[in-house]
C-alpha positions in Angstrom: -0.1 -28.1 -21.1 1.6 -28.6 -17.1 3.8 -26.3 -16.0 6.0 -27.2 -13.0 7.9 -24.2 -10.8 11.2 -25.6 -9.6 12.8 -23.1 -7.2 16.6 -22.5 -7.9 16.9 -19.8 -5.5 13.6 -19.5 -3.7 15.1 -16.6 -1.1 16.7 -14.6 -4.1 12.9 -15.3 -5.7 11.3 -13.9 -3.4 13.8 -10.9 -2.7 12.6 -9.9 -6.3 8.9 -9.8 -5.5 9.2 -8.1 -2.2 11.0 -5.4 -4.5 8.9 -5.2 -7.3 6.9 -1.6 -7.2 3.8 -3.7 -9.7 3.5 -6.7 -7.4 3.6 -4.0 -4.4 0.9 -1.8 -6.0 -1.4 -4.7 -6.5 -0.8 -6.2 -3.0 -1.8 -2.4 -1.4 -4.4 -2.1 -4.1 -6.0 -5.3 -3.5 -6.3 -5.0 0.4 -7.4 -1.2 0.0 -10.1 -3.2 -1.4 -10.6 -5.8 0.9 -10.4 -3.6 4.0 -13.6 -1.1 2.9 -16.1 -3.0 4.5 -14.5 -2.8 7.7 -13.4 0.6 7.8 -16.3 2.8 10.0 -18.2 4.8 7.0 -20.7 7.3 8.5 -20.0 9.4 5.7 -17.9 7.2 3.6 -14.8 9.7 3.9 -12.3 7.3 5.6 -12.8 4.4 4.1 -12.4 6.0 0.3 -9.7 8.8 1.8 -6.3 6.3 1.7 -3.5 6.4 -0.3 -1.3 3.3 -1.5 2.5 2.8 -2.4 3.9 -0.8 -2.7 3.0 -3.5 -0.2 1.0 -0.1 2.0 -1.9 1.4 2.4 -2.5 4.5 4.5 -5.8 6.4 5.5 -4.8 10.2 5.5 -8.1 11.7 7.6 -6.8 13.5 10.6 -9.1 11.2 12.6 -8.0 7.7 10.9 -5.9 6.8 13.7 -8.3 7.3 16.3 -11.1 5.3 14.4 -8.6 2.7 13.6 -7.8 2.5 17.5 -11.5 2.5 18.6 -11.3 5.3 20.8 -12.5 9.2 20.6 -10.2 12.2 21.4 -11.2 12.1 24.7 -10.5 8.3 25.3 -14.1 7.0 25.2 -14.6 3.7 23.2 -16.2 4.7 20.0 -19.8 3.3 18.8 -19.4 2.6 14.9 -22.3 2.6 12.8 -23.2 -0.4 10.4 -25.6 1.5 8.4 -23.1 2.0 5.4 -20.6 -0.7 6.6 -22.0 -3.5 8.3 -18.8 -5.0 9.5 -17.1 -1.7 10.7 -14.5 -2.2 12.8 -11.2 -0.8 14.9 -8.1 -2.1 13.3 -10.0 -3.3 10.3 -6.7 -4.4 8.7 -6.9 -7.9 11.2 -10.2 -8.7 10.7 -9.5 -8.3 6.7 -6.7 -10.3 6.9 -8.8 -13.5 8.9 -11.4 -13.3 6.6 -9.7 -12.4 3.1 -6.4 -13.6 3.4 -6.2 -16.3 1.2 -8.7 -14.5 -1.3 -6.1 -11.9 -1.6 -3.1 -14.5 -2.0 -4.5 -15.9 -5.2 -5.3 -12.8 -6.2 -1.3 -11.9 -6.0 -0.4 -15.3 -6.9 -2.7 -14.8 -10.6 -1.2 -11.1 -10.8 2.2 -12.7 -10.3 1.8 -15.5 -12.7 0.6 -13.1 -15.7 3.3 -10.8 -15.6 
């Protein structure tokens, strides 16, 4: 059996996904996932301490923000180890994105599919 997808209204289409909470869930969900290699782990606390709503993820440490700028408190450039997280990173978000983009857009395109 083919299926064919013929796009009536391919903004209004898309207006529903960008609005629909389950295909926003699974989009934060899945790069929450993607990004915890890249997120510094000396103890593992950041990169397990986040929080997602549709289409966002947000890492609630009180330090996130300045290990997700690369720089300490008192503006030095901060040394992440690779112990736990070989691949740790400042704005790990960018490096996910170059090297898991298109993993995570069939894995939305599947979730979207089977709904």
């Amino acid at each position: 059996m083919k299926s064919k997808l013929i796009w009536l209204n391919k903004n209004a289409t898309i207006r529903r996904l960008v609005n629909n909470d389950k295909v926003g869930r699974f989009v934060a969900e899945t790069w929450a996932n993607m990004f915890e290699k890249y997120v510094p782990a000396d103890k593992v606390i950041l990169a397990t301490s986040y929080r997602t709503e549709p289409f966002k993820v947000t890492y609630y440490q009180p330090y996130s923000h300045y290990q997700w700028y690369g720089i300490s408190r008192s503006g030095k450039r901060l040394n992440y180890s690779h112990e736990k997280h070989l691949q740790a990173t400042d704005h790990w978000e960018q490096v996910a994105q170059k090297e898991k983009g298109d993993e995570v857009a069939k894995a939305v395109s599947n979730f979207i599919r089977h709904m």
